[in-house]
N, CA, C and O of each residue as an XYZ file, in Angstrom:
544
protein
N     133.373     74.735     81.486
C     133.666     74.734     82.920
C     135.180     74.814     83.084
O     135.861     74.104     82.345
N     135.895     75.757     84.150
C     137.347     75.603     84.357
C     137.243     75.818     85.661
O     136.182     76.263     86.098
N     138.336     75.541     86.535
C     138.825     75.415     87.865
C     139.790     76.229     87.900
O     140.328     76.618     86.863
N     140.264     76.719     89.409
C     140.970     77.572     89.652
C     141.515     77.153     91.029
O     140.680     76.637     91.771
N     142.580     77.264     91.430
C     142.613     77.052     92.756
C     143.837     78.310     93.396
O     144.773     78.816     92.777
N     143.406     78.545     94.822
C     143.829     79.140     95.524
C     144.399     78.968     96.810
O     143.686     78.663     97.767
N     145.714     79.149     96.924
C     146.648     78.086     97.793
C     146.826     79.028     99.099
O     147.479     80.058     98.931
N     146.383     78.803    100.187
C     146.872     79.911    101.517
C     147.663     78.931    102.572
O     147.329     77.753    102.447
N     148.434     79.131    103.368
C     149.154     78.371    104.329
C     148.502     79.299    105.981
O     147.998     80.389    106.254
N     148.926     78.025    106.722
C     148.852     78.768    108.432
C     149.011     77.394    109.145
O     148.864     76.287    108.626
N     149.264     77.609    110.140
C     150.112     76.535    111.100
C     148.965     76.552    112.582
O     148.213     77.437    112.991
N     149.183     75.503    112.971
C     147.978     75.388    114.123
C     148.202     74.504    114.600
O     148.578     73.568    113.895
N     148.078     74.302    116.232
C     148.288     72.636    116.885
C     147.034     72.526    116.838
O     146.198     73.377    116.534
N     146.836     70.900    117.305
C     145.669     70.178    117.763
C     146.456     69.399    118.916
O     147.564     69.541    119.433
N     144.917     68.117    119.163
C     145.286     67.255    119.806
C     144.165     66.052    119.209
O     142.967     66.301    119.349
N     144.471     65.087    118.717
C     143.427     63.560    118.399
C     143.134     62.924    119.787
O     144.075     62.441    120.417
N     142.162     62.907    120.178
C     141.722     61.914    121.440
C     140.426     61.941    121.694
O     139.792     62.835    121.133
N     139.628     60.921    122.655
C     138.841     61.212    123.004
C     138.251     61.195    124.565
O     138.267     60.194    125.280
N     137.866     62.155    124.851
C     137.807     62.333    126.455
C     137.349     60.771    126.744
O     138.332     60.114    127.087
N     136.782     60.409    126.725
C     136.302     58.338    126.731
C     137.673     58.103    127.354
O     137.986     57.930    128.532
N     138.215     58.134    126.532
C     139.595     57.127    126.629
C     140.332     57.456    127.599
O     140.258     58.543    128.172
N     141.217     56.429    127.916
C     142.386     56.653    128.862
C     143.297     57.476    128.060
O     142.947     57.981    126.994
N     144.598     57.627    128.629
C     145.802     57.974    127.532
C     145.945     57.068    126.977
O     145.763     57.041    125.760
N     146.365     55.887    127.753
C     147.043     54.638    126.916
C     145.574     54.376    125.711
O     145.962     54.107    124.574
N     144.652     54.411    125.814
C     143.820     54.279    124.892
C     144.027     55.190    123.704
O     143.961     54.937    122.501
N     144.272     56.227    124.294
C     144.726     57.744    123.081
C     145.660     57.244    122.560
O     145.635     57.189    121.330
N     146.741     56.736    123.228
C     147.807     56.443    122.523
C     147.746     55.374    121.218
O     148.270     55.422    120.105
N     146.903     54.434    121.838
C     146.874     53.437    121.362
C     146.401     53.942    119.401
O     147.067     53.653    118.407
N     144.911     54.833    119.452
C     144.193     54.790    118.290
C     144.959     55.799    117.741
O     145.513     55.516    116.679
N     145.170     57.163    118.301
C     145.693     58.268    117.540
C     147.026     58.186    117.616
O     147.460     58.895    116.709
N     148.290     57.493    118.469
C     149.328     57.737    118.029
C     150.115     58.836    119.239
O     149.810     59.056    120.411
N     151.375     59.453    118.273
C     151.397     60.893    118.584
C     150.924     61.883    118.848
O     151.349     62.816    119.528
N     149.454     61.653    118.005
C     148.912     62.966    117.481
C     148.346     63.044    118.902
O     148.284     64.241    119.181
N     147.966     62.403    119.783
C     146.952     62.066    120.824
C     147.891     63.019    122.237
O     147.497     63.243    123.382
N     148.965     63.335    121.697
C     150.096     64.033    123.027
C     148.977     64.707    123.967
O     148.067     65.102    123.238
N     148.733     64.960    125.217
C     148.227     65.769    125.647
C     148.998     67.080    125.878
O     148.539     67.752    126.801
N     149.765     67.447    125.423
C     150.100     68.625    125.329
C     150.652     69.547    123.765
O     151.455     70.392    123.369
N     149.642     68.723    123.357
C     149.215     69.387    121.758
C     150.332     69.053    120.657
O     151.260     68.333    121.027
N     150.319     69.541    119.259
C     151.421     69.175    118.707
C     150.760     70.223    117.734
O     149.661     70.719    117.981
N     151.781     70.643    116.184
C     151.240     71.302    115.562
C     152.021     71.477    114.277
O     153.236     71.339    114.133
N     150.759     71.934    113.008
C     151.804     71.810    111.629
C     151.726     72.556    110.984
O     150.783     73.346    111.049
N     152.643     72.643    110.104
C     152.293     73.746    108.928
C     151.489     73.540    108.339
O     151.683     72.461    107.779
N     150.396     74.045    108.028
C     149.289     73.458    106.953
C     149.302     74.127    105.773
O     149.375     75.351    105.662
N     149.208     73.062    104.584
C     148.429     73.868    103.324
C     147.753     73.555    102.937
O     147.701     72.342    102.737
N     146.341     74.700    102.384
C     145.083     75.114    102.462
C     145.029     75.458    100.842
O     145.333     76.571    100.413
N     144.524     74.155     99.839
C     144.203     74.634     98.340
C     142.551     74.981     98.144
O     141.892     74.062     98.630
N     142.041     75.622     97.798
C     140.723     76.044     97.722
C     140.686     76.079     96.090
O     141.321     76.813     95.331
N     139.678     74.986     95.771
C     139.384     75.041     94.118
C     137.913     75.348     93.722
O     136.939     74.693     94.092
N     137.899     76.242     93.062
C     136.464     76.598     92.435
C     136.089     76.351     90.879
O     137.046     76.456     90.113
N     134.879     76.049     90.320
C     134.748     76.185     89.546
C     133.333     76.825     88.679
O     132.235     76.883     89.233
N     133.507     77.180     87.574
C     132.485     77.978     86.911
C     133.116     77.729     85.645
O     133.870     76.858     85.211
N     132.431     79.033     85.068
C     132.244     79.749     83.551
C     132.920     80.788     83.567
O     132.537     81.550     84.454
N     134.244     81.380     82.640
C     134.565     82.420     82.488
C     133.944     83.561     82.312
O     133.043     83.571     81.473
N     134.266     84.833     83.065
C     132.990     85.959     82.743
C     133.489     86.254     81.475
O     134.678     85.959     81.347
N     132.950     86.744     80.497
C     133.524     86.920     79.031
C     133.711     88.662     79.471
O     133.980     89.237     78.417
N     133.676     89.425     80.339
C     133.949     90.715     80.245
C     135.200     90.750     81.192
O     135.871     91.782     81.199
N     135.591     89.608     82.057
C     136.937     90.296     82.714
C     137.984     89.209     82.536
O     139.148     89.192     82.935
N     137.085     88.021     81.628
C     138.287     86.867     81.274
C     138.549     85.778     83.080
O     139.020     84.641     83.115
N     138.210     86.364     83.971
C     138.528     85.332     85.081
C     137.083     85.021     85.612
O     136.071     85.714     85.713
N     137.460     83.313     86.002
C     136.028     83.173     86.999
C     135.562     83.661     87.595
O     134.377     83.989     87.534
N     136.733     84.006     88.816
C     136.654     85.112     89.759
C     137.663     85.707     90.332
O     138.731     85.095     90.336
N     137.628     86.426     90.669
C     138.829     87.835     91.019
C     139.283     87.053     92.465
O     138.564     86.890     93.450
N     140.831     86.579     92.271
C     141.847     86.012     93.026
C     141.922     86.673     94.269
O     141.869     86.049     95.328
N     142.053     87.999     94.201
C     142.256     88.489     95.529
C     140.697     88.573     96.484
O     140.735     88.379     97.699
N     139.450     88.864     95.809
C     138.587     88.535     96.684
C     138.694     86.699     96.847
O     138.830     86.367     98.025
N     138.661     85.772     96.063
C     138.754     85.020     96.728
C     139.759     84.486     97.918
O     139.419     83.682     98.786
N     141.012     85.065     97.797
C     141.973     85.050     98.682
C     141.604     86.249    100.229
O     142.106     86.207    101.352
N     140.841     86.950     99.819
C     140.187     87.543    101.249
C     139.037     86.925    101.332
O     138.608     87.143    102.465
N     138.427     86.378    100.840
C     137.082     85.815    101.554
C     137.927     84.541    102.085
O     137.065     84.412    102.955
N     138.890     83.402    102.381
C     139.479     82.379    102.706
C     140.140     83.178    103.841
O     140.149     82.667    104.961
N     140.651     84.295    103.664
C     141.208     84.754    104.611
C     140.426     85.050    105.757
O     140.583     84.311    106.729
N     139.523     86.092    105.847
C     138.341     86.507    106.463
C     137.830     84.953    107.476
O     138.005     84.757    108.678
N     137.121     83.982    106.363
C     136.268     82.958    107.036
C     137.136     81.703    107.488
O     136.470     80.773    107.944
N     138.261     81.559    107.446
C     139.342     80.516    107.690
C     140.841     80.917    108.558
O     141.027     80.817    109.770
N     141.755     81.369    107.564
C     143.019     82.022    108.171
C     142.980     82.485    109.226
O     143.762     82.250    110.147
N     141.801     83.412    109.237
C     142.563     84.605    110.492
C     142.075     83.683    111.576
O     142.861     83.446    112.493
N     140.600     83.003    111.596
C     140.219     82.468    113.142
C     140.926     80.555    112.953
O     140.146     79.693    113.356
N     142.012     80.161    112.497
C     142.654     79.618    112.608
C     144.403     79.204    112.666
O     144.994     78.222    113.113
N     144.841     80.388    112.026
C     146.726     80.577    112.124
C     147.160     80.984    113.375
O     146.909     81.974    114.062
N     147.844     80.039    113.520
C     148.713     80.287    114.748
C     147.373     80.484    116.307
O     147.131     81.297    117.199
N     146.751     78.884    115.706
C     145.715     79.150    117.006
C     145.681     77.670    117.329
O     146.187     76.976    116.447
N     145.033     76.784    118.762
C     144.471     75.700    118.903
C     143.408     75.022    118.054
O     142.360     75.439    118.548
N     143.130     74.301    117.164
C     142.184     74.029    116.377
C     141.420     73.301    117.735
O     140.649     74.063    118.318
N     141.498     72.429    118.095
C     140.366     72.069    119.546
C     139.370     72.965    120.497
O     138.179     72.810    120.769
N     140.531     74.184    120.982
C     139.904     75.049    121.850
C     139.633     76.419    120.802
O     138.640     77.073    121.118
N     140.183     76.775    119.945
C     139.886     78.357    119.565
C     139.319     78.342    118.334
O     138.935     79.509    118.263
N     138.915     77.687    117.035
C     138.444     77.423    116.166
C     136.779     77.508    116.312
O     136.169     76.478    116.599
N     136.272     78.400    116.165
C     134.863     78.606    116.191
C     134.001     76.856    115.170
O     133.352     75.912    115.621
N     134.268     77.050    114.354
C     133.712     76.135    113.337
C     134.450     75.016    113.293
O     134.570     74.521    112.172
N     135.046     74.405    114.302
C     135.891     72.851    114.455
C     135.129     72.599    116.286
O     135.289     71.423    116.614
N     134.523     73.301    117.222
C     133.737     73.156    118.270
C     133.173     71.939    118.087
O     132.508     71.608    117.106
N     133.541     71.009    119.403
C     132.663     70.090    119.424
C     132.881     69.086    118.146
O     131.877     68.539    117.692
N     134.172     68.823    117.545
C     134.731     67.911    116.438
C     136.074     67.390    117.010
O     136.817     67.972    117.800
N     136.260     65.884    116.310
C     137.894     65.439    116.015
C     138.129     66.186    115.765
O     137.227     66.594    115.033
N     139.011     67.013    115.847
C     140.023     67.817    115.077
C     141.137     67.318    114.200
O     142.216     67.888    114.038
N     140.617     65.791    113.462
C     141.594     65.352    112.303
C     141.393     66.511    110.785
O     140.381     67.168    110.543
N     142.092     66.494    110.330
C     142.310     66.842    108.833
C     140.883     66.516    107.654
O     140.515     66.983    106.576
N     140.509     65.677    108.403
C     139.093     65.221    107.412
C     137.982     65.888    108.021
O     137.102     66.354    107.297
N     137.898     66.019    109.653
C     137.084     67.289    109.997
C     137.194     68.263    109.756
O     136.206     68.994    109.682
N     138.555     68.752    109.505
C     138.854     70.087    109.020
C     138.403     70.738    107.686
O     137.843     71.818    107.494
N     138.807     69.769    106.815
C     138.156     69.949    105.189
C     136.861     70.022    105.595
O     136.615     71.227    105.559
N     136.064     69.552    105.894
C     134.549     69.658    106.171
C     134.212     70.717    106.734
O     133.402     71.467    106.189
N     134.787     71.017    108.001
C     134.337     72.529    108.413
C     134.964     73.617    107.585
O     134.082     74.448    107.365
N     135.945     73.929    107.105
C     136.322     74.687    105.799
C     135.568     74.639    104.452
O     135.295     75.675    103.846
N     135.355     73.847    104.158
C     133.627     73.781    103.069
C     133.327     74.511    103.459
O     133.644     75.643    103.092
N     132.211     74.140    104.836
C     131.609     74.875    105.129
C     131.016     76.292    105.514
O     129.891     76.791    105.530
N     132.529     76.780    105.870
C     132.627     77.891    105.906
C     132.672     78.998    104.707
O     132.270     80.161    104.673
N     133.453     78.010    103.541
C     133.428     78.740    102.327
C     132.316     78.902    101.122
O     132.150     79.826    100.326
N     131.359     77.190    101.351
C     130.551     77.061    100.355
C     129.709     78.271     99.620
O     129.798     78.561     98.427
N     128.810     78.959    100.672
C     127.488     79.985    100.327
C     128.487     81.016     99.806
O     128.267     81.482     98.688
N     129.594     81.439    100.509
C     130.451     83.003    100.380
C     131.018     82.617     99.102
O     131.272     83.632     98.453
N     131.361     81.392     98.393
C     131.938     81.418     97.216
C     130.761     81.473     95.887
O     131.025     81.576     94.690
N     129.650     81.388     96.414
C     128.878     81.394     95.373
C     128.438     82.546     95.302
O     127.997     82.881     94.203
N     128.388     83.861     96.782
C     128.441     84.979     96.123
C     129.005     85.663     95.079
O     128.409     86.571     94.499
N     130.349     85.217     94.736
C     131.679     85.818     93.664
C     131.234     84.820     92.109
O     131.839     84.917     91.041
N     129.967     83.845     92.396
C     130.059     83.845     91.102
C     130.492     82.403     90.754
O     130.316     82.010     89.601
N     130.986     81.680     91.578
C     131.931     80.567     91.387
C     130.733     79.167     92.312
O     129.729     79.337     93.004
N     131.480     77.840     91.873
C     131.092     76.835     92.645
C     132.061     76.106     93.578
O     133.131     75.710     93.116
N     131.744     75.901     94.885
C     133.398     75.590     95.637
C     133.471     73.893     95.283
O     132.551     73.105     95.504
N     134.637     73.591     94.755
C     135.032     72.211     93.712
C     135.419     71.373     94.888
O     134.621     70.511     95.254
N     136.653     71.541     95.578
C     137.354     70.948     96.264
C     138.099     71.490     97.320
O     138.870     72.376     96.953
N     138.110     71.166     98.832
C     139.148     71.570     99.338
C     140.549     70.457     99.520
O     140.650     69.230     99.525
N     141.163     71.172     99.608
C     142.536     70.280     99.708
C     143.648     70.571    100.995
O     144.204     71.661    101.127
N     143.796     69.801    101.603
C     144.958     70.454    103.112
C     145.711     69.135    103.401
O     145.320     68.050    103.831
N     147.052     69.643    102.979
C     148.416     69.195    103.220
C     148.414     69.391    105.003
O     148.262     70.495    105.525
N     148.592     68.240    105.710
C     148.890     68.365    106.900
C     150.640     68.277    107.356
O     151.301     68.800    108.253
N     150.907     67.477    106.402
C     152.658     67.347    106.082
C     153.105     66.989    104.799
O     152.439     67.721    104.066
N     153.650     66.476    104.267
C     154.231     66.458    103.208
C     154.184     65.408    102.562
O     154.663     65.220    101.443
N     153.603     64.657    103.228
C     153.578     62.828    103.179
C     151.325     62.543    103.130
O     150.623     61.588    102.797
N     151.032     63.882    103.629
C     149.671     63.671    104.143
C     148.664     64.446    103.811
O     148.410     65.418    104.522
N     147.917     64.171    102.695
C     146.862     65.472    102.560
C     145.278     64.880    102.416
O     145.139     63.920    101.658
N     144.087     65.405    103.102
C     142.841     65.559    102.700
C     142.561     66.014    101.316
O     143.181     66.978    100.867
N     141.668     65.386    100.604
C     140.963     66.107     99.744
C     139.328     65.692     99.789
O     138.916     64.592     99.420
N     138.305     66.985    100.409
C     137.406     66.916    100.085
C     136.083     67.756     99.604
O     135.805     68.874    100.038
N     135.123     66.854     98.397
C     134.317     67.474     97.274
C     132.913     67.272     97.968
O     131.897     66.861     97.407
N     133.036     67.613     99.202
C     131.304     67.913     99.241
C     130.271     67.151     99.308
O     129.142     67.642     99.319
């Protein structure tokens, strides 16, 4: 068995709150993050797979399809967008970092097992100080 991972970046606001709450309540649980007029970060996006080397091309799986299939089902309907309002597959979620890894699984799980591979881990740096990691 070996792992591989594949690192993509894209930047996106949110907002943490919950319609329930007052502000001062928003404020209170989420912080900053709770601004009503959004806030937003650079994100980085590690995608780890794992398998069996193909013994005829030497790689698990071919980097650039996996870097367009992440692109395709993640990047494009999230960079430089609202994760609350424009995110098809974050609808109707917190939009914390731990929802996010979860709906990114999700999006990737079945499409990575077309190429051959098993999806291991996702991983997303929200800042530099702050990252998700989750195995499913």
């Amino acid at each position: 068995m070996i792992y591989i991972t594949r690192r993509e970046r894209f930047n996106a606001a949110h907002r943490l709150f919950k319609k329930a709450y007052s502000d001062e309540k928003n404020l209170e649980v989420f912080g900053k993050c709770s601004n009503p007029n959004w806030h937003g970060h650079n994100y980085e996006l590690f995608v780890t797979v794992k398998g069996d080397v193909d013994p005829e091309t030497g790689f698990l799986v071919n980097l650039k399809a996996l870097s367009r299939l992440i692109r395709e089902k993640v990047i494009d309907k999230i960079d430089h967008k609202n994760i609350n309002l424009e995110v098809d597959f974050m609808q109707g979620k917190m939009a914390s970092t731990e929802n996010l890894a979860i709906g990114i699984w999700n999006e990737l799980e079945n499409d990575i097992a077309q190429l051959g591979a098993s999806l291991h881990c996702i991983k997303i740096y929200e800042s530099e100080n702050n990252f998700v990691e989750y195995f499913g």
